[in-house]
C-alpha positions in Angstrom: -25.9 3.0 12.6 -23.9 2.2 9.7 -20.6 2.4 11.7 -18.0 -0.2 11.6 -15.0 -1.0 13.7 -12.3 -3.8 14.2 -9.4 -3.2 16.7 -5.8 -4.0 15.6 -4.0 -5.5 18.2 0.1 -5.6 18.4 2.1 -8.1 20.3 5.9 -9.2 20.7 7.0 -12.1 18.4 8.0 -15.3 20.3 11.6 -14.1 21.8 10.9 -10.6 20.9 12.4 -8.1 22.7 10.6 -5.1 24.6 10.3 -2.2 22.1 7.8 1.0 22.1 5.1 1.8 19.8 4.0 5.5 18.9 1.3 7.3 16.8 -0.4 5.6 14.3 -0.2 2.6 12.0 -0.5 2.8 8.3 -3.6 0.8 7.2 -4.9 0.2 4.1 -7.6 -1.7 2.3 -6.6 -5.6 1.0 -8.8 -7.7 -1.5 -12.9 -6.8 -1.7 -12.5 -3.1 -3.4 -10.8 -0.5 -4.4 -7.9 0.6 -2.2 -8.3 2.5 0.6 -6.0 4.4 3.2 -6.9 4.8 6.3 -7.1 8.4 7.7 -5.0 8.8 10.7 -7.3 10.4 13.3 -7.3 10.9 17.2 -10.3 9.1 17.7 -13.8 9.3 16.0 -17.3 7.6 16.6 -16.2 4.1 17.7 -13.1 4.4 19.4 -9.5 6.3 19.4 -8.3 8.6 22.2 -10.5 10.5 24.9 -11.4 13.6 23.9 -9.2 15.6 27.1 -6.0 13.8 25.3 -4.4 15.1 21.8 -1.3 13.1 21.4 -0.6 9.6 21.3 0.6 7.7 23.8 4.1 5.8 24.0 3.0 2.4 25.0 5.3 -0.4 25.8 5.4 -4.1 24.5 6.3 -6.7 26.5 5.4 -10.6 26.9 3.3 -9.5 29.0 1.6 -6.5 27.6 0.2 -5.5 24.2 -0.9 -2.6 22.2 -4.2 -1.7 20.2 -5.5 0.7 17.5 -8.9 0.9 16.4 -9.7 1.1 12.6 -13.2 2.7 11.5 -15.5 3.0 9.0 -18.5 3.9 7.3 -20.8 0.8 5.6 -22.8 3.4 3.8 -21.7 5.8 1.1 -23.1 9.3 0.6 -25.6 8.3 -1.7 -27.0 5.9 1.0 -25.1 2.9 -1.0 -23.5 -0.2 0.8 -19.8 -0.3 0.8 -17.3 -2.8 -0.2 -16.7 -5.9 2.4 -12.8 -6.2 2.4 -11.2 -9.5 4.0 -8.1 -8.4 5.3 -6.1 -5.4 5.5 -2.3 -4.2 5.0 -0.8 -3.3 8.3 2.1 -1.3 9.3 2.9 -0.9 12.9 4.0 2.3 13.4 7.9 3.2 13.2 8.6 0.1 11.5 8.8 -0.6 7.4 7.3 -3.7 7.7 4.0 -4.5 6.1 1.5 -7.4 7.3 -1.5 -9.0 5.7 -4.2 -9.0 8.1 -7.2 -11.6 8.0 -9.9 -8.9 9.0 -13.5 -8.1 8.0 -14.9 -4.6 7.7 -17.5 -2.9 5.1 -16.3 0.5 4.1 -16.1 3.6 1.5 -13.1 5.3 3.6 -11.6 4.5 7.0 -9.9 5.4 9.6 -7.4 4.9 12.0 -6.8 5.6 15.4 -3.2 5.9 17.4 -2.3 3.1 19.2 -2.7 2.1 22.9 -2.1 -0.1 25.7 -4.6 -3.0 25.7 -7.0 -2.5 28.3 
């Protein structure tokens, strides 16, 4: 209760080569609060990596095929407070230097964010 998640998903740009994505993007909060960075993390109470696996995979994109990352976050502060609701979120696939605006809506005090992996 209290737990909020979106899931990030990565795909090829018409007439975009195949390329590999490892480890984590860099998130952080957009417009609705203070900036935020998410926390990379293996996985957590909504989603990320099974708990017998400790490193991210290598996963492949392709027309055909696409990648995920799960983003997570608390709605609640400590003091039992609601949380910002942000609107979109900067997004940085991993290994790249490229930065996207993302139209996304999550309520949260801190995030996280989880490696990516192949769309299931």
């Amino acid at each position: 209760m209290g737990h909020r998640a979106l899931t990030l998903t990565f795909s090829l740009a018409g007439g975009g080569e195949v390329c590999t994505l490892t480890g984590y993007p860099g998130v952080d909060s957009g417009t609705g609060g203070p900036a935020i960075h998410a926390e990379p993390t293996l996985r957590g109470y909504l989603g990320g990596l099974p708990a017998d696996v400790g490193v991210p995979p290598t996963v492949t994109l392709s027309v055909s095929t696409q990648a995920q990352a799960i983003v997570e976050g608390m709605a609640i502060d400590g003091s039992g407070n609601p949380c910002p609701g942000y609107t979109d979120l900067r997004v940085n696939p991993p290994d790249t230097t490229v930065v996207f605006t993302v139209p996304a809506t999550i309520d949260a005090c801190q995030l996280q964010v989880h490696p990516v992996t192949g769309s299931q």
